[in-house]
N, C-alpha and C positions, 0 to 999 in steps of 0.2 A: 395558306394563300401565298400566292409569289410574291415576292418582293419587284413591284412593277416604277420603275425611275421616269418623274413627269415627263422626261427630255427624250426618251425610249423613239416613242413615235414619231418625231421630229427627224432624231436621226435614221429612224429605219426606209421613211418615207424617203429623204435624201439621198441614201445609199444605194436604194433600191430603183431609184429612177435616176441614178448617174451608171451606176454598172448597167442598166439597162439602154439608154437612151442615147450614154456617149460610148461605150465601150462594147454594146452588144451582148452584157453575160448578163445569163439570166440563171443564175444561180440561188438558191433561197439558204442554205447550209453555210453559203459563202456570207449572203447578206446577214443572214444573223448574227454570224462571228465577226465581222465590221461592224454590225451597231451593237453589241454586245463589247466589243474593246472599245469602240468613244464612249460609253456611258461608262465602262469601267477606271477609264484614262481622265475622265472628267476630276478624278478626285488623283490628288499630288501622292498620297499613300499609296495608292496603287502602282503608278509610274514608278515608284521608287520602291517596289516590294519584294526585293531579295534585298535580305540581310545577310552579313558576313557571319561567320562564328562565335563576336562578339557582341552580337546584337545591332551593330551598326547599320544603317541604311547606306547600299552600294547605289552610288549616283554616275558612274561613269560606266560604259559598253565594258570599255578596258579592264573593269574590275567584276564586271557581272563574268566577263567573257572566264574570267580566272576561278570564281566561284562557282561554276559551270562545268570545270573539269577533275576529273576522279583523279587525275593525275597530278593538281593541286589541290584543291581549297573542297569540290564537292564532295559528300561523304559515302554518298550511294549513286546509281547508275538513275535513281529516278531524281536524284537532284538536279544530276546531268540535265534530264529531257525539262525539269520543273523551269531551271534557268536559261536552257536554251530556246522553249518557247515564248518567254517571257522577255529574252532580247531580239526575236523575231516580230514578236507583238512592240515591242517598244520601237525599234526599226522601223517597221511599218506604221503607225500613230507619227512619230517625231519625222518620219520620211517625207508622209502622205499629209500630213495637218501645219506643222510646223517644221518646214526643211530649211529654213533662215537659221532656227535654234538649232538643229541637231548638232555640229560641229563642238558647242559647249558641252554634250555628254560622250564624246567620243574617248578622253582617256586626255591624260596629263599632256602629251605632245601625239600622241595619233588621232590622225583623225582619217575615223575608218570611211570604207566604203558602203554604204547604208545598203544600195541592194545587191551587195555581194553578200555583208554580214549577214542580212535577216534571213536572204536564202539557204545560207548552209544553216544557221540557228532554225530555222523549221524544220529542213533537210533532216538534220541531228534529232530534232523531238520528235521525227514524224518515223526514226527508223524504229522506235517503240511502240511494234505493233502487237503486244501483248496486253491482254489484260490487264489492267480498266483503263489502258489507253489504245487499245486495238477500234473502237469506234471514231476517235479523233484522228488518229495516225492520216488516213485518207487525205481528210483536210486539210491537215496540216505539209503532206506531201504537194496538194496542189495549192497552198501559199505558196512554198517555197521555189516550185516550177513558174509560176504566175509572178510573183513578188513585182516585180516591177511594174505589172500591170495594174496590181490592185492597189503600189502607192500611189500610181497617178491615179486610180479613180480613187484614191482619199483628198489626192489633193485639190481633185475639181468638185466631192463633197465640201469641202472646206470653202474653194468659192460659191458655190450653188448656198451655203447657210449665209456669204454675208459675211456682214460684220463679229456675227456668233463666234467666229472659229479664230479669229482676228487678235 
């Protein structure tokens, strides 16, 4: 049986009549993967889940961004796409939900550009379009085309919940 989260339907309903109602997209692949990252982003381990090499949790862009490349800190080309999806989705959640906080996980003194970074970190995950990530790549192409558009429809989900997201 799936593993179904009480708060699932709450945010699908949300996301699905803000991309629809204020934005015009009527996408169902897109809303799923938005209410699929707030229920995953709901929990602090998830936001924070690239570890460095020594088991650490990487809490800043700055250091995901480093553990992301084959040319430092990643060790395969799917680590690559694992952490650059993952600061595209972090990007987008801290962009769209909480854009007051994002500037605290940007890196010791940079503080990046949210939808420039999450767009090439989708850009980058979405050019793995082989097997067993050639059915995501799509998607993920059109975050990173879109990105700006789908922080601002997170952050008018964010007002549409309320005080929930607050």
């Amino acid at each position: 049986m799936e593993n179904v989260h009480p708060i699932r339907d709450l945010f699908a309903n949300a996301v699905h009549k803000t991309l629809l109602r204020e934005l015009g997209f009527n996408d169902e692949q897109v809303e799923t993967y938005l209410t699929e990252l707030l229920v995953k982003f709901m929990h602090q381990d998830q936001l924070f889940s690239i570890r460095d090499v020594f088991g650490r949790r990487v809490q800043s862009v700055t250091e995901m961004l480093a553990e992301g490349d084959v040319r430092l800190n990643a060790t395969s080309f799917e680590r690559e796409r694992e952490v650059h999806k993952h600061v595209g989705d972090f990007m987008l959640f801290w962009g769209g939900m909480f854009p007051e906080n994002l500037a605290q996980h940007g890196g010791h003194k940079a503080i990046l550009d949210c939808e420039k970074q999450g767009s090439e970190s989708y850009l980058i995950a979405s050019s793995f379009d082989h097997q067993p990530f050639n059915l995501e790549a799509p998607l993920l192409c059109k975050l990173s085309q879109e990105f700006p558009a789908y922080r601002f429809g997170l952050n008018l989900v964010r007002d549409s919940l309320g005080g929930l997201a607050a």
